[in-house]
C-alpha positions as CSV (number, residue, x, y, z in Angstrom):
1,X,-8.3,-53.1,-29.6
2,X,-11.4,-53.2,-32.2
3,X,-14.2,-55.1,-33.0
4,X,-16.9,-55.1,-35.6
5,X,-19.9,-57.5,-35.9
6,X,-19.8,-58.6,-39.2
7,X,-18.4,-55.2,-40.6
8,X,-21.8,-53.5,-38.9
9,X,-21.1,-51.9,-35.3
10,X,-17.4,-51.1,-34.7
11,X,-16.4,-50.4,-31.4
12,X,-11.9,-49.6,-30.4
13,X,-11.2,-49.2,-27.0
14,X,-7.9,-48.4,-25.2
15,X,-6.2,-49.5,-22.3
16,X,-5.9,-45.5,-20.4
17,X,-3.3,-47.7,-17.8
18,X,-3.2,-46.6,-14.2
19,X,-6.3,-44.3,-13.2
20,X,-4.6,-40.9,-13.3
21,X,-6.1,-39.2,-10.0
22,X,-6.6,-36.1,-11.2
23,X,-9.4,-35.5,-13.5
24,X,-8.7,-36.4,-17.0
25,X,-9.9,-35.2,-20.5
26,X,-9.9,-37.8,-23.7
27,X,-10.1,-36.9,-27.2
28,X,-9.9,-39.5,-30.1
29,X,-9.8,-38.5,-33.7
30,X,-10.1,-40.4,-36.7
31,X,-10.5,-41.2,-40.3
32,X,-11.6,-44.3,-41.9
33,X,-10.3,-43.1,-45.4
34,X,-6.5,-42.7,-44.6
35,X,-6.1,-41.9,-48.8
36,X,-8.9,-39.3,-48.3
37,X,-8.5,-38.1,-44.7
38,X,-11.5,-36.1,-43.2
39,X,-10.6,-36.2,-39.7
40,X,-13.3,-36.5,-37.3
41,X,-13.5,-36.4,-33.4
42,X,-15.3,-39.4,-31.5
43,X,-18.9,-38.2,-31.1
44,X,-19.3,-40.7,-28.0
45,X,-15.9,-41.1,-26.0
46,X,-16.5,-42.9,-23.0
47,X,-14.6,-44.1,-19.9
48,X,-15.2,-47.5,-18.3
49,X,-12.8,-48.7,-16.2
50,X,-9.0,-48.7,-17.4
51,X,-10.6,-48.0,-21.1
52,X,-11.3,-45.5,-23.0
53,X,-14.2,-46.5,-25.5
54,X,-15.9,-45.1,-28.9
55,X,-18.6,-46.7,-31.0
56,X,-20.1,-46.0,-34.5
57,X,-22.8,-47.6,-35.6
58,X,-21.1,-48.8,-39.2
59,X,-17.5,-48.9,-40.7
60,X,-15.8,-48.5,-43.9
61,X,-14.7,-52.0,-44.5
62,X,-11.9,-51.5,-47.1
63,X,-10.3,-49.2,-45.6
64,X,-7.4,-48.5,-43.4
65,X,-9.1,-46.7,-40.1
66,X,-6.5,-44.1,-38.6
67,X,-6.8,-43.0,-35.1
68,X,-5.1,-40.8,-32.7
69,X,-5.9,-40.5,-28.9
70,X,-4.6,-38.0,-26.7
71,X,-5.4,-36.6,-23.4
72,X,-5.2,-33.5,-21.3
73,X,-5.3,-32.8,-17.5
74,X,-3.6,-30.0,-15.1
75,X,-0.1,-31.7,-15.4
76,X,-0.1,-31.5,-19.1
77,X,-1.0,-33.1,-22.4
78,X,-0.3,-36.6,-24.4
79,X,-0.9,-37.4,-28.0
80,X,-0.6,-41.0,-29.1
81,X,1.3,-42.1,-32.1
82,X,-1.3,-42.3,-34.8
83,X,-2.6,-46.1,-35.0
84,X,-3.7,-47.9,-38.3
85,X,-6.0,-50.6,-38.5
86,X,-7.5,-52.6,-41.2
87,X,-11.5,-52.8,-40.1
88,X,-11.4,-56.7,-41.6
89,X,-9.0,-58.0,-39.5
90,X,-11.6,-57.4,-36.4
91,X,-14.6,-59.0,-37.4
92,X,-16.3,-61.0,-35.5
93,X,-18.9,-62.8,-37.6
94,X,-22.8,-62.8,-36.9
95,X,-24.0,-66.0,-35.0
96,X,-25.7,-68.6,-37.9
97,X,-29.5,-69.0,-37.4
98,X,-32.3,-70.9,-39.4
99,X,-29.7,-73.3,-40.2
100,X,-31.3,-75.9,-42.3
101,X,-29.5,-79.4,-44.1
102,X,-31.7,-81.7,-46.3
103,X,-32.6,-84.8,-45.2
104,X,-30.1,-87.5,-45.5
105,X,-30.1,-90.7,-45.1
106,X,-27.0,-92.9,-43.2
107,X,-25.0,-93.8,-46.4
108,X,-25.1,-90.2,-47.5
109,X,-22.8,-89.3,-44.5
């Protein structure tokens, strides 16, 4: 799951499922030009939980976002299918503020 305020921050996060015991090494690459890939690793993968988190501090609205997380431990190693995502369609707008309406009188309503 993604979410950007108002195309600014952008923050994915993925469910890792069941806490795997053993210790446990993430890795998420990604591009946010998938018709001019420059594949880039998550420079601040976190663990929280049952998630596994990265953050930038801007996006590419416009642009598809590929991503691909896999993860590594002493029984082996798992890639995810590669996930595309349209930055836009996880917005979540800015809270209003300063809102001001002219004056208006009962029979303008």
């Amino acid at each position: 799951r993604c979410q950007s305020d108002s195309l600014g921050p952008f923050t994915c996060w993925w469910n890792r499922g069941r806490d795997p015991i053993i210790h446990t090494t993430y890795n998420l690459t990604y591009t946010f030009n998938v018709q001019n890939p420059e594949i880039q690793v998550c420079p601040n993968l976190s663990t929280e939980d049952d998630f596994v988190k990265c953050r930038w501090d801007t996006t590419n609205g416009g642009n598809v976002h590929l991503f691909e997380m896999s993860a590594l431990n002493a029984l082996g190693s798992s890639t995810s299918s590669p996930l595309q995502i349209d930055p836009g369609h996880y917005v979540k707008p800015g809270n209003v503020e300063q809102l001001r309406t002219p004056e208006v009188g009962s029979d303008s309503l």
